[in-house]
C-alpha positions in Angstrom: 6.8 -2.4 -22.1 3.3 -2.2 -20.3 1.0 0.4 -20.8 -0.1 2.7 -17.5 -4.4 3.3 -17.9 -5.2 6.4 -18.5 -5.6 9.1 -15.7 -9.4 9.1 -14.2 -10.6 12.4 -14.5 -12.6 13.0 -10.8 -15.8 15.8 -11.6 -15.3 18.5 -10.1 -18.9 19.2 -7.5 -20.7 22.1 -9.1 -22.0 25.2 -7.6 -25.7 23.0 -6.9 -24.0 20.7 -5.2 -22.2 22.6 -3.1 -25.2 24.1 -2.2 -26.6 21.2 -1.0 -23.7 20.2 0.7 -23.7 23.8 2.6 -27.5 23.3 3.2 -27.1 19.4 4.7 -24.1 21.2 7.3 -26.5 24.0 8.0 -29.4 21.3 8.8 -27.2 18.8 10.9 -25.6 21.4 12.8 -28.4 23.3 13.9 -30.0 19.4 14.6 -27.0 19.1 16.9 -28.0 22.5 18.8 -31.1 21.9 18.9 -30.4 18.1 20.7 -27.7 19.7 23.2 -30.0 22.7 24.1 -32.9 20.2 24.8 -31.2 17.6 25.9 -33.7 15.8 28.8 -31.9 12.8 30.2 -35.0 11.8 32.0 -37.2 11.5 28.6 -34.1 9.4 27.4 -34.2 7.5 31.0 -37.7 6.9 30.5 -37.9 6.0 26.9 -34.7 4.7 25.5 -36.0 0.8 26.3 -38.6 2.0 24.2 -37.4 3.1 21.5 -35.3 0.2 21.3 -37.9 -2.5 21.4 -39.9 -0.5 18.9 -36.7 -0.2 17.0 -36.5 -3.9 16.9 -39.9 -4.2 16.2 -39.7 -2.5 13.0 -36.5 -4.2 12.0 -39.0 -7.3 12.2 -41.9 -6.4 10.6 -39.7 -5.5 7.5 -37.2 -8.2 7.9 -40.1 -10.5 7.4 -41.9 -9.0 5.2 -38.6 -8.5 2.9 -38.4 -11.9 2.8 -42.0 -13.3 2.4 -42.0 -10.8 -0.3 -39.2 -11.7 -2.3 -39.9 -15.6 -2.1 -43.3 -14.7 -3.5 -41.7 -12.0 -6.3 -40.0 -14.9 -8.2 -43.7 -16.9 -9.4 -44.8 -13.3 -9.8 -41.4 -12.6 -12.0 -42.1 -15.9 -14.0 -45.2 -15.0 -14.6 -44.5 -11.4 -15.9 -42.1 -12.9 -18.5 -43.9 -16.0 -19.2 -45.6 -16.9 -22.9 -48.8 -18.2 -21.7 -51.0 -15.0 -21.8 -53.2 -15.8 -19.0 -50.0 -16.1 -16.5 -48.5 -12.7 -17.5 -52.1 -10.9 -17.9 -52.5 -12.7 -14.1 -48.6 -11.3 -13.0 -49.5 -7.9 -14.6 -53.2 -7.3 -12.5 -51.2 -7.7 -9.3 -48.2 -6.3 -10.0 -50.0 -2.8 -11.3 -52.8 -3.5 -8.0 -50.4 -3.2 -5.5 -47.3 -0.8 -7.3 -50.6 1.6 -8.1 -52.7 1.5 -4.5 -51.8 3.3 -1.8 -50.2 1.0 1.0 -52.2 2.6 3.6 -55.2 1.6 1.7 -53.7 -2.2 1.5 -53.2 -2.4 5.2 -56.7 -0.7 6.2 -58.3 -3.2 3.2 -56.0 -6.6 4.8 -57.1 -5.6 8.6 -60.5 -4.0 8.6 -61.9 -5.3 5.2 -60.7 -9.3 6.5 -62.3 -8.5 9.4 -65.6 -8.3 7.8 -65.7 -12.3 6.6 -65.1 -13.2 10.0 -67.0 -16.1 10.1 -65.7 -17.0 6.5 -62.3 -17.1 8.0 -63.4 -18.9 11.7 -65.2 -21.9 9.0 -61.4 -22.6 7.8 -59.6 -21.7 11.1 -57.7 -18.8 9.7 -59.4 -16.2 12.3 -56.5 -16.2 14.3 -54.4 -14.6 11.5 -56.6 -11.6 10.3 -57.5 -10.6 13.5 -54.0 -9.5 15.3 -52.5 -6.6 13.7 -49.1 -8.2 13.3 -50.1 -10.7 11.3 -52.0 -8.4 9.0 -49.0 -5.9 8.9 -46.8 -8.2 7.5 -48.5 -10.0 5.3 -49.8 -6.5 4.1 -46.2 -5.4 3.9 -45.2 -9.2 1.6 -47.6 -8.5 -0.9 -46.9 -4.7 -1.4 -43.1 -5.5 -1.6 -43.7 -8.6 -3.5 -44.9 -6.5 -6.6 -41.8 -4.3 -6.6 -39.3 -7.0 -6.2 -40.6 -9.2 -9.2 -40.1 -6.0 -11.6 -37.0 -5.7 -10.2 -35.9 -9.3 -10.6 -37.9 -9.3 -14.4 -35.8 -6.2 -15.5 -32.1 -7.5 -14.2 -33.2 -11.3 -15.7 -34.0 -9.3 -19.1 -31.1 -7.3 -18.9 -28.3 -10.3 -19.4 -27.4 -10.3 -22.8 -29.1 -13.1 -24.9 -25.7 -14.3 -25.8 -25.5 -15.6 -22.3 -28.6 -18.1 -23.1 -27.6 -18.8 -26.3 -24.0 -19.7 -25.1 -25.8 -22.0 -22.3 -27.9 -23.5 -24.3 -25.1 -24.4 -26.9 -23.0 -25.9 -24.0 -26.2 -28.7 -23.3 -26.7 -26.7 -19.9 -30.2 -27.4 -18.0 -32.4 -24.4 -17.9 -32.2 -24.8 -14.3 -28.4 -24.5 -14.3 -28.6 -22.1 -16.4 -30.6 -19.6 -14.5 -28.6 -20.3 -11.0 -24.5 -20.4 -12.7 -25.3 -17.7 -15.2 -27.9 -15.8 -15.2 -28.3 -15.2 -11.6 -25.1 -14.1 -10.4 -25.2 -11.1 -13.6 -28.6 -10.5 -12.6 -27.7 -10.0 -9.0 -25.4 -7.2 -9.6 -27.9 -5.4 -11.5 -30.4 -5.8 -8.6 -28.9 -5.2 -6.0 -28.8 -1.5 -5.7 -32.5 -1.9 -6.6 -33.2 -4.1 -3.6 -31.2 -2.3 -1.2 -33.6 0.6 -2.3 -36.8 -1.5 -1.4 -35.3 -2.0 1.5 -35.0 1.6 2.5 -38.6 2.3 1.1 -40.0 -0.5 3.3 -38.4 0.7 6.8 -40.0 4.4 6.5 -43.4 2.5 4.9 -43.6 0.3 7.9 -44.2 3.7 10.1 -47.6 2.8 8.8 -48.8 -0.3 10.9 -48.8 2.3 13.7 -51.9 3.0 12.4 -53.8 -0.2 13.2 -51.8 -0.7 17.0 -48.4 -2.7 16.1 -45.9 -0.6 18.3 -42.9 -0.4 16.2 -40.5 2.1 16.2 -43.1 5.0 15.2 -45.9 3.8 16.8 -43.6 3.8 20.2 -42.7 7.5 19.1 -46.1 8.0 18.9 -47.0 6.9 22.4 -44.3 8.5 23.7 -45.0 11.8 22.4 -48.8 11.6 23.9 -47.2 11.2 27.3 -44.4 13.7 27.1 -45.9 16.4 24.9 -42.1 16.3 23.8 -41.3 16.9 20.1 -37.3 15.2 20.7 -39.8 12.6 20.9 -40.0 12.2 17.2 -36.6 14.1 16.9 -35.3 10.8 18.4 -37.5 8.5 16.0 -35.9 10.0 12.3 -32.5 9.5 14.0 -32.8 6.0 14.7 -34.6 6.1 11.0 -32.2 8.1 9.7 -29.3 5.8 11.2 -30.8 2.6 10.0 -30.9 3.8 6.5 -27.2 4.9 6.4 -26.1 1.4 7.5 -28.0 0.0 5.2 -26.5 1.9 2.4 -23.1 0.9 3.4 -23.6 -2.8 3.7 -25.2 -2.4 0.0 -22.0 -0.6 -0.8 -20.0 -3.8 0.8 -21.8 -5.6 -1.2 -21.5 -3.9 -4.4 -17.6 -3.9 -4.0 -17.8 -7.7 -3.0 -19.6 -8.8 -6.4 -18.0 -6.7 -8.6 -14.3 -6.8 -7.2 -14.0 -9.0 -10.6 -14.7 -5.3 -12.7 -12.5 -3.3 -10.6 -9.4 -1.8 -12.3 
């Protein structure tokens, strides 16, 4: 005779919460008003090619910078957990550098403060770099993200249980083996909801490099606004933010399901 699990008990949403569901309905239906009321085909017409290269622009920028940054989080991660004092005292100055600056004062200090050893950087051919404001958005944008990703790798490594070393090192298993067949794929689940968060943080921080001339989605907006005088203008621009973010969440939702389909009931 097998044994049904016990009933799930579902919380019921509380009077705050229904609150802020009421007030979300509120905001997106007067947003929806507000859109059909002031609906301009021709600002559409005229700027929809650019707010779709701007778009893509910013999916870019922080594609790029997502990536740069996490390949340089995992030295960084070492480092934080590492023995030798002068590696984690190292880890620790740029992790609390760039998680306690402003970004905004990262890119001005990366694009205007470079710019000031230009003939440092023409002597090792690395002028071409710092002086385009793509360059110096992204690589701004790697080192600021690379800080929050190795704390977020260093706390899902140190949450695995010790056990799970102990048991790989009693089964002869190479450290490196270790790390990628255990300690990775625990780590991963822990992360991820982490990462998909960075993510989210670095699409609405890259409405920065507007600032120094890259065109992404904002600085687009931007331009578009001066022309228009228009406020859908930016209306327009948190949708397509707004939208971004969503999907986002749900592939991280995917995701989530995917790795832990083995916990599922």
């Amino acid at each position: 005779m097998s044994l049904a699990p016990p009933p799930v008990r579902r919380p019921r949403p509380g009077v705050t919460g229904l609150l802020t569901l009421g007030l979300w309905a509120v905001g997106g239906v007067a947003l929806l008003v507000y859109l059909v009321r002031a609906w301009n085909p021709d600002l559409i017409a005229t700027y929809g090619p650019v707010y779709l290269r701007g778009l893509w622009t910013t999916l870019t920028i922080v594609t790029l910078s997502y990536v740069l940054g996490a390949v340089l989080s995992v030295p960084i991660a070492a480092g934080r957990m590492a023995r030798n004092g002068l590696a984690r005292g190292a880890a620790f100055s740029y992790v609390s550098f760039f998680r306690g600056t402003p970004l905004i004062a990262q890119v001005f200090l990366i694009y205007y403060g470079f710019g000031t050893f230009r003939s440092a950087f023409e002597m090792v051919g690395l002028w071409w770099f710092f002086r385009d404001a793509w360059y110096c958005a992204i690589f701004a944008l790697s080192l600021n993200t690379a800080a929050y990703q190795a704390e977020i790798l260093r706390g899902a490594i140190q949450s695995v249980a010790q056990g799970q070393w102990e048991g790989a090192r009693a089964l002869a298993l190479p450290r490196s083996v270790t790390i990628r067949r255990v300690i990775a794929p625990q780590a991963m689940i822990v992360a991820l909801r982490p990462y998909a968060n960075e993510f989210i943080l670095m699409v609405k921080a890259s409405a920065i490099v507007a600032i120094i001339s890259v065109f992404d989605l904002f600085g687009e907006t931007r331009r578009a606004f001066s022309r228009s005088f228009d406020i859908q203008t930016y209306v327009w621009a948190a949708i397509f933010y707004l939208a971004l973010v969503e999907i986002v969440r749900r592939l991280t939702n995917l995701a989530e399901s995917r790795l832990t389909r083995h916990l599922q009931r």
